[in-house]
PDB file of N, CA, C and O in Angstrom:
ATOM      1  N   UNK A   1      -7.717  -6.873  -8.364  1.00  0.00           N
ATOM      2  CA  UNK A   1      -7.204  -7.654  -7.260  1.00  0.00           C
ATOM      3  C   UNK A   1      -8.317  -7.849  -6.251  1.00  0.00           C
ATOM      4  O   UNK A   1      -8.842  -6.838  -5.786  1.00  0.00           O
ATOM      5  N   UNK A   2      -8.692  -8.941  -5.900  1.00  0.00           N
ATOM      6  CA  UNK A   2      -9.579  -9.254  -4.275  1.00  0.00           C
ATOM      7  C   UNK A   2      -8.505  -9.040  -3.191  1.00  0.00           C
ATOM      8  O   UNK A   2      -7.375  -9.468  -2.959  1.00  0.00           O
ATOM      9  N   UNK A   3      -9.233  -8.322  -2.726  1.00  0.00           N
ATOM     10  CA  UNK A   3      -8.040  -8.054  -1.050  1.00  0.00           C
ATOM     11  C   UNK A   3      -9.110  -8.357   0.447  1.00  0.00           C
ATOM     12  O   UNK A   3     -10.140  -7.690   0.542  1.00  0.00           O
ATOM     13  N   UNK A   4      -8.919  -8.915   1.041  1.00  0.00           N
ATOM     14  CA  UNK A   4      -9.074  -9.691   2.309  1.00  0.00           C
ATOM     15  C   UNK A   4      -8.852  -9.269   3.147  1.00  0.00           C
ATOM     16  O   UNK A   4      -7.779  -9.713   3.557  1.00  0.00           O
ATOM     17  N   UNK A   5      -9.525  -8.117   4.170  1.00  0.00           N
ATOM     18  CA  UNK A   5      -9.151  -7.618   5.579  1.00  0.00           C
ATOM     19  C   UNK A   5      -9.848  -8.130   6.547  1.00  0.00           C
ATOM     20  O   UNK A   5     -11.076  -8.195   6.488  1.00  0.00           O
ATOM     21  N   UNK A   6      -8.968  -8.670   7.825  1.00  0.00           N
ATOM     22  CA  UNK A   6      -9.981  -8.635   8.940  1.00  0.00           C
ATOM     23  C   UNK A   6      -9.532  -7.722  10.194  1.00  0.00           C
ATOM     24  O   UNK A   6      -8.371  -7.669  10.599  1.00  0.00           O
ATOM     25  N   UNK A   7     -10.742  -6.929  10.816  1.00  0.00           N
ATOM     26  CA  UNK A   7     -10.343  -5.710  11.851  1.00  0.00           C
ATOM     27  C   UNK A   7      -9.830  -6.861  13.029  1.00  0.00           C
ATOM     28  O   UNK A   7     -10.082  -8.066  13.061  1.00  0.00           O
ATOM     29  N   UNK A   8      -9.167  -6.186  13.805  1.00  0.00           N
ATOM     30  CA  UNK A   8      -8.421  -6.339  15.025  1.00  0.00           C
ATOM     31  C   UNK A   8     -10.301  -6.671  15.616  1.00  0.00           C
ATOM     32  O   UNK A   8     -11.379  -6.244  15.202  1.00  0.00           O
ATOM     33  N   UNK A   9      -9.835  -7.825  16.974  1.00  0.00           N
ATOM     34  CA  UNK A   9     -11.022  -8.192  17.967  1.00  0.00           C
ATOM     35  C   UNK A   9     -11.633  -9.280  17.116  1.00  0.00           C
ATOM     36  O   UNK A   9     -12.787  -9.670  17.297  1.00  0.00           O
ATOM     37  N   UNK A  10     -10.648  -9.869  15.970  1.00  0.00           N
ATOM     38  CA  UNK A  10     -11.368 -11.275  15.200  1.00  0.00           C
ATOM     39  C   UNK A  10     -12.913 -10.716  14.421  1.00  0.00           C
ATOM     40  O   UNK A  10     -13.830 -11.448  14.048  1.00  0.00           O
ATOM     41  N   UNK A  11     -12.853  -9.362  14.337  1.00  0.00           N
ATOM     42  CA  UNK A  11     -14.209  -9.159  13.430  1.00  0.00           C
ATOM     43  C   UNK A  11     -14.558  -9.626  12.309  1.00  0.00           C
ATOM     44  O   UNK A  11     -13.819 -10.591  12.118  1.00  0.00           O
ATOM     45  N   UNK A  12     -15.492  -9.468  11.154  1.00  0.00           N
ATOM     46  CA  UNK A  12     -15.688 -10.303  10.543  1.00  0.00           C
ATOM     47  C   UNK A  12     -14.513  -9.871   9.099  1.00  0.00           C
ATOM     48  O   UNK A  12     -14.016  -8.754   8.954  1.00  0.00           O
ATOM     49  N   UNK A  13     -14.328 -10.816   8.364  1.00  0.00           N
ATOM     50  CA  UNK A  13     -13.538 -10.430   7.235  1.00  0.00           C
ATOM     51  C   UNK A  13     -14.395  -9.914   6.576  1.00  0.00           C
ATOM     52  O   UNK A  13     -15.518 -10.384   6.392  1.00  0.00           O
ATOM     53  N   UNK A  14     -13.892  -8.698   6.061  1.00  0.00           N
ATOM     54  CA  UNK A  14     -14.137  -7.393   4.744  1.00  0.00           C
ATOM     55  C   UNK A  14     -13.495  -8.150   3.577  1.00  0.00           C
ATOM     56  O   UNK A  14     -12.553  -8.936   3.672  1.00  0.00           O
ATOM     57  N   UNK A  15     -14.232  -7.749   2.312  1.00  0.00           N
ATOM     58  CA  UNK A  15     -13.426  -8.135   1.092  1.00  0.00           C
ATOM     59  C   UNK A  15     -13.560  -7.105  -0.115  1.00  0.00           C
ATOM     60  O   UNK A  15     -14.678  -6.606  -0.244  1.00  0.00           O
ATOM     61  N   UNK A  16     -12.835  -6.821  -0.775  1.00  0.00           N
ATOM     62  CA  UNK A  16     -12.970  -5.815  -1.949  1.00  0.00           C
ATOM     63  C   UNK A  16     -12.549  -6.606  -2.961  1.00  0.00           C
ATOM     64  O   UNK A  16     -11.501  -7.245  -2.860  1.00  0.00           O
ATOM     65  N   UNK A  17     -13.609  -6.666  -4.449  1.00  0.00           N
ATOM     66  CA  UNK A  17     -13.035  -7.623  -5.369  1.00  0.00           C
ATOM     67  C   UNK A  17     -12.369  -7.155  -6.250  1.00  0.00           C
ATOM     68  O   UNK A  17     -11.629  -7.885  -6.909  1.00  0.00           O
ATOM     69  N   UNK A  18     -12.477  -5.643  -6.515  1.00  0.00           N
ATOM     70  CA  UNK A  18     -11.829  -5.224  -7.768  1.00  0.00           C
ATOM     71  C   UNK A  18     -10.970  -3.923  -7.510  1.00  0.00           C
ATOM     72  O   UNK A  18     -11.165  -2.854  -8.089  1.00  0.00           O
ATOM     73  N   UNK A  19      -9.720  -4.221  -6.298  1.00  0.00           N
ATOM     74  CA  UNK A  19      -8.749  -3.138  -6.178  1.00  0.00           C
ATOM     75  C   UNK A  19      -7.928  -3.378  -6.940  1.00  0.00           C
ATOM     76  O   UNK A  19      -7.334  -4.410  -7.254  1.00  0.00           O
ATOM     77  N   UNK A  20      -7.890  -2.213  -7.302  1.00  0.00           N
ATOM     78  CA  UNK A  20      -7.334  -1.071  -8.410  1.00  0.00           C
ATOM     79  C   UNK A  20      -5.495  -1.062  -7.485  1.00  0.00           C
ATOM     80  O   UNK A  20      -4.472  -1.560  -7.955  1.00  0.00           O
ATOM     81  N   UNK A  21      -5.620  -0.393  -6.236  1.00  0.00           N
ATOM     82  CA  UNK A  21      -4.359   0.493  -5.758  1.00  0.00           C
ATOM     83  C   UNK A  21      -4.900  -0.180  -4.496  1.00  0.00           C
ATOM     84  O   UNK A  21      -6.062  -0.236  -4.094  1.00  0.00           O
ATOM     85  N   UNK A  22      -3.506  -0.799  -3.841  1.00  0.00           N
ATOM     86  CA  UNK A  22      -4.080  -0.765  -1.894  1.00  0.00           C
ATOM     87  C   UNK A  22      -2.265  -0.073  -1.486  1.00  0.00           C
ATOM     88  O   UNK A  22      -1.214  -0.177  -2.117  1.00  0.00           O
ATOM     89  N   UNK A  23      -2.574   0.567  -0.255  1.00  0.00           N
ATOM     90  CA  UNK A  23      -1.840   0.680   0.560  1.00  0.00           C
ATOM     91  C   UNK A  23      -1.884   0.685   1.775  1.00  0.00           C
ATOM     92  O   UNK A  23      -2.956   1.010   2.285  1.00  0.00           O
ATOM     93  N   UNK A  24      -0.888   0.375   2.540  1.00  0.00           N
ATOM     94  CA  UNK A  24      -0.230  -0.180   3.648  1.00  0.00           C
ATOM     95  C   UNK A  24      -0.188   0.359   4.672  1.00  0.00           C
ATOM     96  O   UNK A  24       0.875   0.949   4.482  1.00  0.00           O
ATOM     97  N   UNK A  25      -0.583   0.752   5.966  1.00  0.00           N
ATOM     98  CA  UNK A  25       0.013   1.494   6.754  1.00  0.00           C
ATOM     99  C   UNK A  25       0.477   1.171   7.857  1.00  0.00           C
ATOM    100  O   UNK A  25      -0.124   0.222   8.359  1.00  0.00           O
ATOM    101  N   UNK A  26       1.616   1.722   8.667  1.00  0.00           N
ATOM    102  CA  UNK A  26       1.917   1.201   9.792  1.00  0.00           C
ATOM    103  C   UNK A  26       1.089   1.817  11.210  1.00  0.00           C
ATOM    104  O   UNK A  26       0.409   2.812  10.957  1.00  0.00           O
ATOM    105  N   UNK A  27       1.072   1.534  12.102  1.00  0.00           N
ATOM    106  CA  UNK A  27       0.291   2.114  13.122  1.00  0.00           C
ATOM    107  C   UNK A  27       0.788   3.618  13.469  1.00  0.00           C
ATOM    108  O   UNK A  27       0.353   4.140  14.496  1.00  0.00           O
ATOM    109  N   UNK A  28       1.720   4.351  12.607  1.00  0.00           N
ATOM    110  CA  UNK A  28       2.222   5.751  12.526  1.00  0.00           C
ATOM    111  C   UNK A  28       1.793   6.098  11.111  1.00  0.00           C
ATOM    112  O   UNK A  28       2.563   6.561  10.269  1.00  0.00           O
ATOM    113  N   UNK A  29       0.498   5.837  10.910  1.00  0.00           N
ATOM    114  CA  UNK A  29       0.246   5.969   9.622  1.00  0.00           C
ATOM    115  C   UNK A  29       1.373   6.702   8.430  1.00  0.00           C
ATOM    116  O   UNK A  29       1.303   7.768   7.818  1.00  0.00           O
ATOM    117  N   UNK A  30       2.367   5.645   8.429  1.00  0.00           N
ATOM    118  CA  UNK A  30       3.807   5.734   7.667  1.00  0.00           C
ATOM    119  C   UNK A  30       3.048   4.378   6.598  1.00  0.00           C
ATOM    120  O   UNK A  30       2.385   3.464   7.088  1.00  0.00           O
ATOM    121  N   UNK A  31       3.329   4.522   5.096  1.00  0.00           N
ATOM    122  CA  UNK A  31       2.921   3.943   4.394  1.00  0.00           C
ATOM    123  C   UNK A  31       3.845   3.258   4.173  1.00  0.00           C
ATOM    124  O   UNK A  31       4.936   3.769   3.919  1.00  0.00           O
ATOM    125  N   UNK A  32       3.628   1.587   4.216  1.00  0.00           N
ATOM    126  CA  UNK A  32       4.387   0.449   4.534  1.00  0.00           C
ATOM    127  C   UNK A  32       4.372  -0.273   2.538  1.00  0.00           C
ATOM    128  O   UNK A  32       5.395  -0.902   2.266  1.00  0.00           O
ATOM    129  N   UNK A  33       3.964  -0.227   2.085  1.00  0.00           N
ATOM    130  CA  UNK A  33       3.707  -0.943   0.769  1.00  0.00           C
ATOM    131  C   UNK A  33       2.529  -0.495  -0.136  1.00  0.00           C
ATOM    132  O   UNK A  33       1.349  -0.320   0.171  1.00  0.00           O
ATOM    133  N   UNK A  34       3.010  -0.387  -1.058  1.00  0.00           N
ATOM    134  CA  UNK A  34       1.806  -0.237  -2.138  1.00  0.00           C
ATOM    135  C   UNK A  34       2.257  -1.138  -3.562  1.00  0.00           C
ATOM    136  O   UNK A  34       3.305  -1.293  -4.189  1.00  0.00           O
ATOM    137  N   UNK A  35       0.527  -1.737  -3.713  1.00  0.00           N
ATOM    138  CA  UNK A  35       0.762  -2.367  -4.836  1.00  0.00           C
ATOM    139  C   UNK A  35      -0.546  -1.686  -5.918  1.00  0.00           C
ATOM    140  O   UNK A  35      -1.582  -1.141  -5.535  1.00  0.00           O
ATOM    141  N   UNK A  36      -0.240  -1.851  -6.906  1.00  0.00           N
ATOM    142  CA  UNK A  36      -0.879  -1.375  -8.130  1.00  0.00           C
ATOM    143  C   UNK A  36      -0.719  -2.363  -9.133  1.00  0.00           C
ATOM    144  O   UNK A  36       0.371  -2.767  -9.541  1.00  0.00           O
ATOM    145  N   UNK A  37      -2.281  -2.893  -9.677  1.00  0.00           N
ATOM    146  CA  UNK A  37      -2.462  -3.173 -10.692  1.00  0.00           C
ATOM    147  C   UNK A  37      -2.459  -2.493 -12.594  1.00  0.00           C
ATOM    148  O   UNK A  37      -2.688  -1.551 -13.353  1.00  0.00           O
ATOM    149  N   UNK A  38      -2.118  -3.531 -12.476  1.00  0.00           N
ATOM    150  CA  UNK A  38      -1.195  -2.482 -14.053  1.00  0.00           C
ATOM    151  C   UNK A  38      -2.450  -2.904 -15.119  1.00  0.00           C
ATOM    152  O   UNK A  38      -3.156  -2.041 -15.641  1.00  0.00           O
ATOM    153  N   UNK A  39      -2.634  -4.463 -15.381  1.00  0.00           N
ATOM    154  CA  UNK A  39      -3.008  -4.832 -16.037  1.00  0.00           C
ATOM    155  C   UNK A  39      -3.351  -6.371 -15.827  1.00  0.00           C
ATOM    156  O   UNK A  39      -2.739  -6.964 -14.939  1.00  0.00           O
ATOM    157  N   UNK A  40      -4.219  -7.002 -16.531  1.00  0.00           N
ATOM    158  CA  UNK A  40      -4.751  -8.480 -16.188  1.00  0.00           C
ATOM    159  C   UNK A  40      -4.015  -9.463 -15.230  1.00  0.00           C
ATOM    160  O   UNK A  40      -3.822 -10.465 -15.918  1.00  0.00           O
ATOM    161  N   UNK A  41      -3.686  -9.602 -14.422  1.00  0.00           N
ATOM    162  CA  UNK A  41      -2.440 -10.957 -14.222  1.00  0.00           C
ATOM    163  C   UNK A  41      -1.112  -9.589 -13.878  1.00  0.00           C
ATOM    164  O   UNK A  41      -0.064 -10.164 -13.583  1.00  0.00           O
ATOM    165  N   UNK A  42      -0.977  -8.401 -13.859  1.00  0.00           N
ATOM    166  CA  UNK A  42       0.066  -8.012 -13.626  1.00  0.00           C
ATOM    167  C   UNK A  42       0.091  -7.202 -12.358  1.00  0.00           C
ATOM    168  O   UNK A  42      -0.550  -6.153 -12.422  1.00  0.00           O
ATOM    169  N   UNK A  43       0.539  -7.396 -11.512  1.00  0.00           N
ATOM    170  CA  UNK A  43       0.535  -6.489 -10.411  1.00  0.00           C
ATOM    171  C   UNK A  43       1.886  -6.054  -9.412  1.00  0.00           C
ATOM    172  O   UNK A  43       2.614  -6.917  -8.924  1.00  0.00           O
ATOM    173  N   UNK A  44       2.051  -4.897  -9.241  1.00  0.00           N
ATOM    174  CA  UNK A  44       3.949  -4.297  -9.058  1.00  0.00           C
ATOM    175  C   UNK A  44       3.292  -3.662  -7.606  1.00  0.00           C
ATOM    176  O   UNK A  44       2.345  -3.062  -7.097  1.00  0.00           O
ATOM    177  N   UNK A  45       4.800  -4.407  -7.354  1.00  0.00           N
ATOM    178  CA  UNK A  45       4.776  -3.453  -5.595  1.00  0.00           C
ATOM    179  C   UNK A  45       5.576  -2.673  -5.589  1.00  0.00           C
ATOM    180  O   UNK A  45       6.343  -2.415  -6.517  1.00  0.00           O
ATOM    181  N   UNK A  46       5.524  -2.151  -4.497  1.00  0.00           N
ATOM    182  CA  UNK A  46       6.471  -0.645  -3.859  1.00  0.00           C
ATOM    183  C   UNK A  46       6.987  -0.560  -2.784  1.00  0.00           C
ATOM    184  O   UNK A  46       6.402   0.363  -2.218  1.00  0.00           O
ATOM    185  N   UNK A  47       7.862  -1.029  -2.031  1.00  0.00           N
ATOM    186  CA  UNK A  47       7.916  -0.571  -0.690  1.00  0.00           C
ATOM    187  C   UNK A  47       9.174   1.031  -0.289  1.00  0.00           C
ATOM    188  O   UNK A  47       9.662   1.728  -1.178  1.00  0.00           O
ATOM    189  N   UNK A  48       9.310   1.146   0.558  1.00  0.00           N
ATOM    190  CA  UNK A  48      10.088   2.672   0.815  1.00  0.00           C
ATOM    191  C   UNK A  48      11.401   2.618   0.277  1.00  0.00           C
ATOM    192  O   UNK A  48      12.089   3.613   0.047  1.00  0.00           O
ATOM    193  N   UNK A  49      11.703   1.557   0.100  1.00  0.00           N
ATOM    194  CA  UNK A  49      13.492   1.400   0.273  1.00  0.00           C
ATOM    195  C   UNK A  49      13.670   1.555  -1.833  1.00  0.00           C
ATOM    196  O   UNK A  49      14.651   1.713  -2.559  1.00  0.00           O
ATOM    197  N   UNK A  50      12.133   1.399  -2.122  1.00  0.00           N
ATOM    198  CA  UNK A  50      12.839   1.573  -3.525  1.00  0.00           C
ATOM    199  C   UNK A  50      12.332   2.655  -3.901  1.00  0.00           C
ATOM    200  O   UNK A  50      11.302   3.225  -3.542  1.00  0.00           O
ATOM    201  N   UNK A  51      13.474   3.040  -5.000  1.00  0.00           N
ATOM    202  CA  UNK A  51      13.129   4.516  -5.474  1.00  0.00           C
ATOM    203  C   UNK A  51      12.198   5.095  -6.030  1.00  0.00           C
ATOM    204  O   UNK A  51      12.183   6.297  -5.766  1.00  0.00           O
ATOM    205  N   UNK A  52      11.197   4.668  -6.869  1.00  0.00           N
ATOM    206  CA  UNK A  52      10.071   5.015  -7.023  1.00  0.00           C
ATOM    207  C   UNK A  52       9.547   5.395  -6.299  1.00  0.00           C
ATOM    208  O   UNK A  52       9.155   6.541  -6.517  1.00  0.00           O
ATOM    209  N   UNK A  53       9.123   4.726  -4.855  1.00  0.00           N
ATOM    210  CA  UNK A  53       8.323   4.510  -3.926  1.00  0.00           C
ATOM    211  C   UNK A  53       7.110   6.202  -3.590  1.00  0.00           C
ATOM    212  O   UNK A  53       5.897   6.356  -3.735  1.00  0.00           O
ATOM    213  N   UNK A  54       8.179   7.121  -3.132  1.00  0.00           N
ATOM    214  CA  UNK A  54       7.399   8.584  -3.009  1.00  0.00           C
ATOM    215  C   UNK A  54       6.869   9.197  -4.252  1.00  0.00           C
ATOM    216  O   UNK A  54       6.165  10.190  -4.066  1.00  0.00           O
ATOM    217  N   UNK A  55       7.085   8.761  -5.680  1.00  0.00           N
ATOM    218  CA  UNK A  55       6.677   8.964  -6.965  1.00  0.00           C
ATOM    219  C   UNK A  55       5.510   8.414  -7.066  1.00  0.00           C
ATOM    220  O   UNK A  55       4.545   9.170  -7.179  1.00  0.00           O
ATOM    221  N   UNK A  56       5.315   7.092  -7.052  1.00  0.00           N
ATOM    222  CA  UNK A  56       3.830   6.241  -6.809  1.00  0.00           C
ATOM    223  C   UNK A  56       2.705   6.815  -5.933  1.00  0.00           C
ATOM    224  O   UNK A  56       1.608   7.300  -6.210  1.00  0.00           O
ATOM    225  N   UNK A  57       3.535   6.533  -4.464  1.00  0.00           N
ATOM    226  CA  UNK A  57       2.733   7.913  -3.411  1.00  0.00           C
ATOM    227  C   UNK A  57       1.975   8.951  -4.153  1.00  0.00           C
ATOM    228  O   UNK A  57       0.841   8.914  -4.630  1.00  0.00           O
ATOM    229  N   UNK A  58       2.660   9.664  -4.140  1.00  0.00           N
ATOM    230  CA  UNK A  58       2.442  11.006  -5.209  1.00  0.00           C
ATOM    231  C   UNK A  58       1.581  11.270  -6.070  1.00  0.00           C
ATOM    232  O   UNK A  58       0.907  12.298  -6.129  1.00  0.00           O
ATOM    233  N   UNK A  59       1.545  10.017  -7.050  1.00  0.00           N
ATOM    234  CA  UNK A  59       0.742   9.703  -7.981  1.00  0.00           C
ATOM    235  C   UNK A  59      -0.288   9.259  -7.696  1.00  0.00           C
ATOM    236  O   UNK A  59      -1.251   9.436  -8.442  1.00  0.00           O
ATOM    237  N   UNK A  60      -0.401   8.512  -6.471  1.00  0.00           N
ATOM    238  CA  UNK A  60      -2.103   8.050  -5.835  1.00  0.00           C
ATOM    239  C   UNK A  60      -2.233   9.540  -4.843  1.00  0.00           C
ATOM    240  O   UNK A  60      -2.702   9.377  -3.716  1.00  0.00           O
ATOM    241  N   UNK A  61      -1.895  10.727  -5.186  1.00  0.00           N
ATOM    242  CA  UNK A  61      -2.412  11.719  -4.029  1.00  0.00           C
ATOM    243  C   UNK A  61      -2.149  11.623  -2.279  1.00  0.00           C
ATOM    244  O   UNK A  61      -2.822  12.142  -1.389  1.00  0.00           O
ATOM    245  N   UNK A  62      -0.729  10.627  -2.151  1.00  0.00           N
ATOM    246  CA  UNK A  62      -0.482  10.468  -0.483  1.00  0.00           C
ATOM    247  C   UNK A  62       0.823  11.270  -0.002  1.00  0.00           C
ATOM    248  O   UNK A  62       1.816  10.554  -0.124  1.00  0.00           O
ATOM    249  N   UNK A  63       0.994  12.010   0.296  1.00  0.00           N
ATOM    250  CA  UNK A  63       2.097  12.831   0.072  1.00  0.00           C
ATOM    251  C   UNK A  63       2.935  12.863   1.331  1.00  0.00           C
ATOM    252  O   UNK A  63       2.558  13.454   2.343  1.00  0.00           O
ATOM    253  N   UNK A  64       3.931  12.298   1.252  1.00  0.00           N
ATOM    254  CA  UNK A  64       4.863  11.922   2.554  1.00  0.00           C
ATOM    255  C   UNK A  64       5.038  13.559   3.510  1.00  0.00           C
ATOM    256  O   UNK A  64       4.967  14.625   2.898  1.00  0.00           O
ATOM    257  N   UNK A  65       5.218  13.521   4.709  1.00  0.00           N
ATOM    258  CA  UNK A  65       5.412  14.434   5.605  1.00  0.00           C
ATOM    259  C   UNK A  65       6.596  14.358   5.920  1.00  0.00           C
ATOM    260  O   UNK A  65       7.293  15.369   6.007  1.00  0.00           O
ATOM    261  N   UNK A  66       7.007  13.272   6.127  1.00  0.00           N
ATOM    262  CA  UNK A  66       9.044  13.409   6.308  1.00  0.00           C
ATOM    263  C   UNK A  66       9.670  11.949   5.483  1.00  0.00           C
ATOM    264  O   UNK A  66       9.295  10.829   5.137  1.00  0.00           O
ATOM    265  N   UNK A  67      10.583  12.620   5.460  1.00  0.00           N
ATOM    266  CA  UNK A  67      11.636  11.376   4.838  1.00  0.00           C
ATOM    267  C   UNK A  67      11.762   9.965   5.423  1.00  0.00           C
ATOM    268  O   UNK A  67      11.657   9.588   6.590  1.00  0.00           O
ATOM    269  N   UNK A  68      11.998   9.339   4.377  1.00  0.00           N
ATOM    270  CA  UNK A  68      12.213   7.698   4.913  1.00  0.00           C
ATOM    271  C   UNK A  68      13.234   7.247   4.694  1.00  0.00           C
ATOM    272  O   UNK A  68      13.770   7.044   3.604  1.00  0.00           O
ATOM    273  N   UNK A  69      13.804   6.935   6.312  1.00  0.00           N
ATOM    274  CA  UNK A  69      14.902   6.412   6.620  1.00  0.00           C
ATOM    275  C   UNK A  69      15.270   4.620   6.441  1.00  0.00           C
ATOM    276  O   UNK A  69      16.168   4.564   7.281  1.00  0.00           O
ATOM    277  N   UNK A  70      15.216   3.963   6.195  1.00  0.00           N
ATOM    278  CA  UNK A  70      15.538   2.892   6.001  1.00  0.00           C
ATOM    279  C   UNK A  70      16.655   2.356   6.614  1.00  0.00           C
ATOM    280  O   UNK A  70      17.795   2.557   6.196  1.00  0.00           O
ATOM    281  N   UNK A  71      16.335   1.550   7.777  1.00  0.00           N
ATOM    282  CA  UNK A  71      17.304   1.128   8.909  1.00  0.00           C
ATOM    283  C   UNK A  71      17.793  -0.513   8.964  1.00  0.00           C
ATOM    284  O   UNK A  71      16.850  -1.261   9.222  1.00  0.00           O
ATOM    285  N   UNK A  72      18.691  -0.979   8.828  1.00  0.00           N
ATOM    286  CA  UNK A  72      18.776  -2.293   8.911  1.00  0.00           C
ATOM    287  C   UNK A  72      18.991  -2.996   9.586  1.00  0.00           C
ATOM    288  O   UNK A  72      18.962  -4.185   9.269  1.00  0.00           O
TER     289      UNK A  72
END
């Protein structure tokens, strides 16, 4: 995957061409989304509300500190 960041203050855009795993964070460094490339053309997301979600975590070594509440 190419992924496209630009820092806060309009700095210059960062680019990474060959992510593997990105994740998400919110400004409570609470992890907002993760996507993972599986394979050519295939790529699966994650966000909290689905059940996998702390399994994936887990599996990239990010290990939640408290539970996620999911509010609507």
């Amino acid at each position: 995957m190419k992924v496209r960041v630009q820092p806060a203050g309009l700095g210059e855009v960062v680019q990474c061409d060959d992510a593997r795993s990105i994740v998400i964070y919110d400004d409570f460094e609470n992890p907002l989304l993760v996507l993972q490339k599986l394979r050519k053309g295939q790529v699966v997301t994650y966000r909290p509300e689905d059940r996998d979600f702390a399994k994936v975590l887990e599996a990239l070594g990010i290990g939640l500190n408290s539970t996620y509440k999911v509010v609507r």
